[in-house]
N, C-alpha and C positions, 0 to 999 in steps of 0.2 A: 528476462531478468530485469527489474526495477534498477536505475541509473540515480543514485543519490550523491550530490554533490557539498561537498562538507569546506564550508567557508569558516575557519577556526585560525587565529592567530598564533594559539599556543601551540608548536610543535608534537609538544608529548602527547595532549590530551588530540590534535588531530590524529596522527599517528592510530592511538589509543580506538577512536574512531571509527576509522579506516578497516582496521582488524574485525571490531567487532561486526561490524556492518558486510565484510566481507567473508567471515565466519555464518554469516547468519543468510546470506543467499544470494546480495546484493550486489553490486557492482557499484563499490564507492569509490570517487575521483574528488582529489584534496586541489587547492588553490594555495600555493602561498605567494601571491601578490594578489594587492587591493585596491590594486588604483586605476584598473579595468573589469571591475567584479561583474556590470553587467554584456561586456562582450564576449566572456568567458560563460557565462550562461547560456547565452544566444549558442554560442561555439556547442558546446557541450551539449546542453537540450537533456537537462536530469528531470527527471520524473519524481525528485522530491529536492528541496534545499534545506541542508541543516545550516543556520545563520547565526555565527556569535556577532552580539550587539557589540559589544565591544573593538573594533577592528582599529587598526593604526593611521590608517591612513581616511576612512569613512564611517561612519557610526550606521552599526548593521539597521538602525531602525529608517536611515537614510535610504538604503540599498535597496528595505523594501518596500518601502512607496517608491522607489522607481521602477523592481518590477511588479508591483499592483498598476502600472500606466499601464501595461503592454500585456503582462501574463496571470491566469491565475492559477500556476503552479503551485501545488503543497509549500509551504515556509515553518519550519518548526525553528523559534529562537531560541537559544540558546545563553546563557550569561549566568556568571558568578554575583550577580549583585539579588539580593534575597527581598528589593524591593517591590513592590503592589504597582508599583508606577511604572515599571517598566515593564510588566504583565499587560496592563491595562493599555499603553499606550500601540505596545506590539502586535494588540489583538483588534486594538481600534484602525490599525494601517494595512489590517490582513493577515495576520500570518493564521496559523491554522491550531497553533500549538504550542505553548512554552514551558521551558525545563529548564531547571537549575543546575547550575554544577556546588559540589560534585553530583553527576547523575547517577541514578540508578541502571543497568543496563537493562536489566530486563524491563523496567518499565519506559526506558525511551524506545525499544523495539516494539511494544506494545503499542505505543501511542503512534509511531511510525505503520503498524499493520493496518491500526483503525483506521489512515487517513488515506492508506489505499484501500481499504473495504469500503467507507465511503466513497470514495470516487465511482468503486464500479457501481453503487447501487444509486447513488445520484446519477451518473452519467447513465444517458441515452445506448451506446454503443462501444463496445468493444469488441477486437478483433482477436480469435485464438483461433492456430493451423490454417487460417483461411474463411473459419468460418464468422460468422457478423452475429454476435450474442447483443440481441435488442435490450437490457434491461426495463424501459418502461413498459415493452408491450409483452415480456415474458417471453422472447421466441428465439430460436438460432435456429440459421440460415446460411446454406453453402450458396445462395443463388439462385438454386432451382425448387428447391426443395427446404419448407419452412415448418420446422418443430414448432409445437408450443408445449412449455412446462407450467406445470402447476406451481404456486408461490413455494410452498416448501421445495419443490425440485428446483427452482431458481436460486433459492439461498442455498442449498447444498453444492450446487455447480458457482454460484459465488463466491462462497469460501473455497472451495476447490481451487478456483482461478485464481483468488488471491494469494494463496497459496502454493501456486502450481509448480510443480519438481520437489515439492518438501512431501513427507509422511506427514498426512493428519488423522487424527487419532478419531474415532467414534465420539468420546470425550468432548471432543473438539465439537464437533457437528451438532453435539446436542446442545452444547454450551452457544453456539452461536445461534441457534434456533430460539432456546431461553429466550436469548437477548431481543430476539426480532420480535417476543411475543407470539410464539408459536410453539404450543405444548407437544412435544411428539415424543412416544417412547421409545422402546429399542426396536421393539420389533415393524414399528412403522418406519424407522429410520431405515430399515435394510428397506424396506416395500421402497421408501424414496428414493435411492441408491439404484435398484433393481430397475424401477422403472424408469431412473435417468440415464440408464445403461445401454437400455431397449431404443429410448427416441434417439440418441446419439449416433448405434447402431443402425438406425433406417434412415443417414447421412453419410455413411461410410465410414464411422469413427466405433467403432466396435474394439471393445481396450482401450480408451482411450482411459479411462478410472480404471486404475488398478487396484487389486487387494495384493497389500503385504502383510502377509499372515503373522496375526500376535500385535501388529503394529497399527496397520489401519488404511489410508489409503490415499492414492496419490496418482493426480491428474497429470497424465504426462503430454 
């Protein structure tokens, strides 16, 4: 479960925050003191930060040039102020993402999915049950024994992972292939499914994609 750490002055709307973040799969942890924001990160170690620029005691644009010294953890800002300059300025010190309030939820969850679907597909290496999913070189690996998938079976098992304990929908999978620039229908979408099932299978991971019928499917 993804660790998102919601640095927000205003009570309601962190609260507000929290719920939904925690409705939606994540394990959100709120801060209300500012005047240790980056020992509380260190502490904590979220796998994304939501940052209002705004803050009482340090101005969030402060906070993140201090952790651009040391991390390059996700940063999405956050702020009621509707101007270009503090977009511009947020995005020149790092952050990954900027939203306004009042936000949209569905589209700040959105903007939060894609910045963990990049990460897996820019990053090198990640680790699911044990096993080491290579992304540059297409492979996962118990150690002994090393799959390789095809690009399309790699984007399927990375929205899977991104994804992972939620239902995704067929929908979904063809939509995120769209997007990578890889045309596939339905009936090559089960063929990719099938045979990411088969290599997973001949690592001891047999079930691991489940079908939930009517719904779709979901990496456990």
């Amino acid at each position: 479960m993804k660790k998102i750490l919601i640095i927000e002055d205003d009570e309601a709307i962190r609260s507000e925050l929290q719920k939904l973040l925690t409705n939606s799969g994540y394990e959100a942890q709120i801060t209300d003191t500012f005047s240790n924001v980056k020992e509380q990160i260190e502490k904590i170690k979220p796998d994304l930060i939501l940052l209002d620029i705004n803050l009482p005691e340090l101005n969030g644009e402060v906070i993140l040039k201090e952790i651009r010294k040391e991390s390059d953890i996700p940063v999405v800002m956050v702020t009621s102020r509707t101007s270009e300059v503090d977009e511009v300025l947020s995005m020149s010190y790092g952050a990954d993402d900027f939203i306004t309030k009042p936000y949209n939820p569905t589209v700040l969850l959105l903007r939060i999915q894609n910045i963990f679907k990049r990460m897996i597909r820019t990053g090198e290496r990640q680790m699911y049950n044990g096993l080491e999913v290579n992304f540059s070189k297409s492979t996962i690996s118990d150690g002994q024994t090393e799959i390789r998938l095809t690009k399309n079976e790699m984007i399927v098992f990375s929205f899977l992972l991104t994804n992972r304990g939620k239902i995704v929908t067929r929908d979904d999978l063809m939509t995120d292939l769209w997007n990578n620039d890889e045309y596939i229908n339905d009936n090559a979408l089960t063929v990719n499914i099938s045979r990411l099932r088969n290599k997973l299978a001949e690592i001891g991971y047999e079930g691991a994609i489940e079908t939930r019928k009517g719904q779709g499917y979901i990496l456990l």
